[in-house]
N, C-alpha and C positions, 0 to 999 in steps of 0.2 A: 410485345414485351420481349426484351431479352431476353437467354438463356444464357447464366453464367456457372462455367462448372471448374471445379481446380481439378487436379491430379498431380501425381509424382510426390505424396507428401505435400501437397500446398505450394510446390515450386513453378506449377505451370496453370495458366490461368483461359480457358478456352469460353471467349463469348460467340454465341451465336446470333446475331444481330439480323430482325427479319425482314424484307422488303418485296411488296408487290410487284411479279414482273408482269401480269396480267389479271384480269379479272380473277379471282379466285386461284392463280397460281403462284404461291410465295417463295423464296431461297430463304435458307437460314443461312446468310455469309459466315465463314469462320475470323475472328482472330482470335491468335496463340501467342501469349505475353508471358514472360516470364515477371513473376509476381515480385519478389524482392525489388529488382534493379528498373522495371517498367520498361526493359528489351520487347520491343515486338520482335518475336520470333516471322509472322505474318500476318498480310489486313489482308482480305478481300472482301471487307463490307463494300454492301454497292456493285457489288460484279457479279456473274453467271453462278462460280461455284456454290452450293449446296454443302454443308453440314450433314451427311447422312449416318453419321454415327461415330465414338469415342467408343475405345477399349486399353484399358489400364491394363499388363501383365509383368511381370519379371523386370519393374523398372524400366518399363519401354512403353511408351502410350501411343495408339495407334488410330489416324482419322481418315476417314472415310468420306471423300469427298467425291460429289458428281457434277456434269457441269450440264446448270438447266439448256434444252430442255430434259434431259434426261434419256436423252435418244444416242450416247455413247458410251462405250464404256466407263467407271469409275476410276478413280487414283484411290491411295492409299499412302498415306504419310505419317511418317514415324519421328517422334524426340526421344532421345536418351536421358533420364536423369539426368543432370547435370550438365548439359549439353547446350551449349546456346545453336543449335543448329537445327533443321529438320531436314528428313532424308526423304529422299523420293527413288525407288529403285534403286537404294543403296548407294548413293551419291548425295552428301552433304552438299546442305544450299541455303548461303544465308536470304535476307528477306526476300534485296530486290532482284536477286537472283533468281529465287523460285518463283516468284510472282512472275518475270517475263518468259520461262518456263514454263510455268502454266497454260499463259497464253497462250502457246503454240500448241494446246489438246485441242482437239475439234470433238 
């Protein structure tokens, strides 16, 4: 089953979409849409990354991705209200930008 959650006032729309990479070993993929306009801010259903957690503060929502198996370090990725963007260490990236950035995590 999916997990769909909003944030930002209802302006950002985070589904978590789960998929078997092994016996008993699942990824929750993230996409991040912005809900108005149906911007994908990012897809990565289908691929390595993990959903490990969402935190809403100060109009800044904050994801916490890992990439299975989980034997490297995490990322952590941030939207600004109103922002069609997401940062990754402070460096705005639109989709298919971040997405080929990513790739490059080991």
């Amino acid at each position: 089953m999916d997990e769909v959650s909003t944030y930002l006032d209802g302006q950002i729309r985070v589904t978590a979409i789960p998929h078997e990479m092994r016996m008993s070993h699942w990824v929750y993929a993230p996409k991040v849409e912005e809900v108005a306009s149906g911007n994908v801010l990012l897809d990565l259903i289908g691929g390595l990354w993990d959903l490990a957690g969402a935190k809403e503060e100060n109009e800044v929502l904050t994801l916490a991705l890992r990439k299975y198996p989980g034997d490297s370090e995490g990322v952590s990725l941030s939207v600004r209200k109103g922002k069609s963007v997401l940062y990754l260490k402070g460096k705005a990236y639109e989709a298919v930008a971040l997405k080929k950035e990513l790739e490059t995590y080991r």
